[in-house]
C-alpha positions in Angstrom: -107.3 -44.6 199.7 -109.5 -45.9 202.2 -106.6 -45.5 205.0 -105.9 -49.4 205.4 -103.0 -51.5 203.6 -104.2 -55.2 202.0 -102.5 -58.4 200.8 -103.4 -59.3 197.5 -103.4 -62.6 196.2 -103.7 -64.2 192.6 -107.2 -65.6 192.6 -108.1 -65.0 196.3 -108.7 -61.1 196.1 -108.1 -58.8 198.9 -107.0 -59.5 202.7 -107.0 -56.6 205.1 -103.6 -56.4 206.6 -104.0 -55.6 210.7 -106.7 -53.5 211.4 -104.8 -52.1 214.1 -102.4 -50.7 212.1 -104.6 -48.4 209.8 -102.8 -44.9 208.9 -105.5 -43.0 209.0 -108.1 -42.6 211.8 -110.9 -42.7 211.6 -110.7 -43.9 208.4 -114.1 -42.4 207.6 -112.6 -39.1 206.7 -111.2 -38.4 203.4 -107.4 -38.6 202.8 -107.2 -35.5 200.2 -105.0 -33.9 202.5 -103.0 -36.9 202.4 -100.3 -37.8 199.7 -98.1 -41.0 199.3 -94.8 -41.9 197.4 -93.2 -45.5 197.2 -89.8 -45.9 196.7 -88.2 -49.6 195.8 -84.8 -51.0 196.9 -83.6 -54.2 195.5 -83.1 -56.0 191.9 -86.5 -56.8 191.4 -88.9 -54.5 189.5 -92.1 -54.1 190.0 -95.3 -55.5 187.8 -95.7 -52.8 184.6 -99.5 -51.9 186.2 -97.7 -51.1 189.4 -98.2 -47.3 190.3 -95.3 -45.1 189.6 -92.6 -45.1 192.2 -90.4 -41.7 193.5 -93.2 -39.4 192.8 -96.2 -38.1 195.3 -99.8 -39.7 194.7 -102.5 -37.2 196.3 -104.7 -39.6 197.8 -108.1 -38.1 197.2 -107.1 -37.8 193.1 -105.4 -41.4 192.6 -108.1 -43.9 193.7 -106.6 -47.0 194.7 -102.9 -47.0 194.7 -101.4 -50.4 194.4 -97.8 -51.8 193.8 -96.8 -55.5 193.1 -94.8 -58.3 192.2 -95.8 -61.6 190.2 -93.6 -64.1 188.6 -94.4 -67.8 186.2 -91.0 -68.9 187.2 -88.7 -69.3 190.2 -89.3 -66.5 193.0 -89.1 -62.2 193.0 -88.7 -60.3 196.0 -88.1 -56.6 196.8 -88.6 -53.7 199.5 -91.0 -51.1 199.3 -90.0 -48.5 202.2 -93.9 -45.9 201.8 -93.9 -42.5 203.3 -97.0 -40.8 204.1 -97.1 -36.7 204.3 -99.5 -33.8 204.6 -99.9 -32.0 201.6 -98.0 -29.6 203.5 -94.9 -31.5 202.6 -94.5 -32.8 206.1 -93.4 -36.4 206.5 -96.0 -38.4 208.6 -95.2 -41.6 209.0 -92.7 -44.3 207.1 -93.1 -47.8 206.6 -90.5 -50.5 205.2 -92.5 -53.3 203.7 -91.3 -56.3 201.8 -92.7 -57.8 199.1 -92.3 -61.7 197.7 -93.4 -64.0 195.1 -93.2 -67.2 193.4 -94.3 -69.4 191.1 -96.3 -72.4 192.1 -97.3 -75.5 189.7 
């Protein structure tokens, strides 16, 4: 909710993901006009805490919004394509990200 997108690893926390890139500028304001919905292709399904997929998440309401693989064995991959609206219900911005795991001894 804080406008920027970050890489999360097991054990290492959070990484910021480009600055450049943030959605939101300046990311000082508040995103409740703001809502969010991600919607998965591929075989893989995402993590039970994930956040629900295919609806809208107002962004001021949510807190953080997170979705994510992990795996013990072998390696789990899918794509999350994001779309970011006004409230309005007018389609901002899209972005096709891909996500990947796998286990490590």
């Amino acid at each position: 909710t804080n406008g920027k997108l970050y890489d999360r690893k097991a054990g290492s926390g959070n990484t910021q993901i480009n600055t450049t890139t943030d959605w939101i500028r300046p990311v000082d304001f508040s995103p409740g006009a703001y809502e969010v919905k991600a919607t998965r292709t591929g075989s893989n399904s995402l993590n039970g805490g994930s956040d629900t997929l295919g609806v809208w998440h107002v962004l001021s309401s949510t807190g953080d919004l997170e979705w994510w693989l992990s795996t013990t064995t072998g390696a789990k991959s899918c794509t999350l394509t994001i779309d970011v609206r006004h409230t309005d219900g007018s389609i901002l911005d899209t972005g096709v990200y891909s996500l990947s795991c796998d286990a490590t001894a």
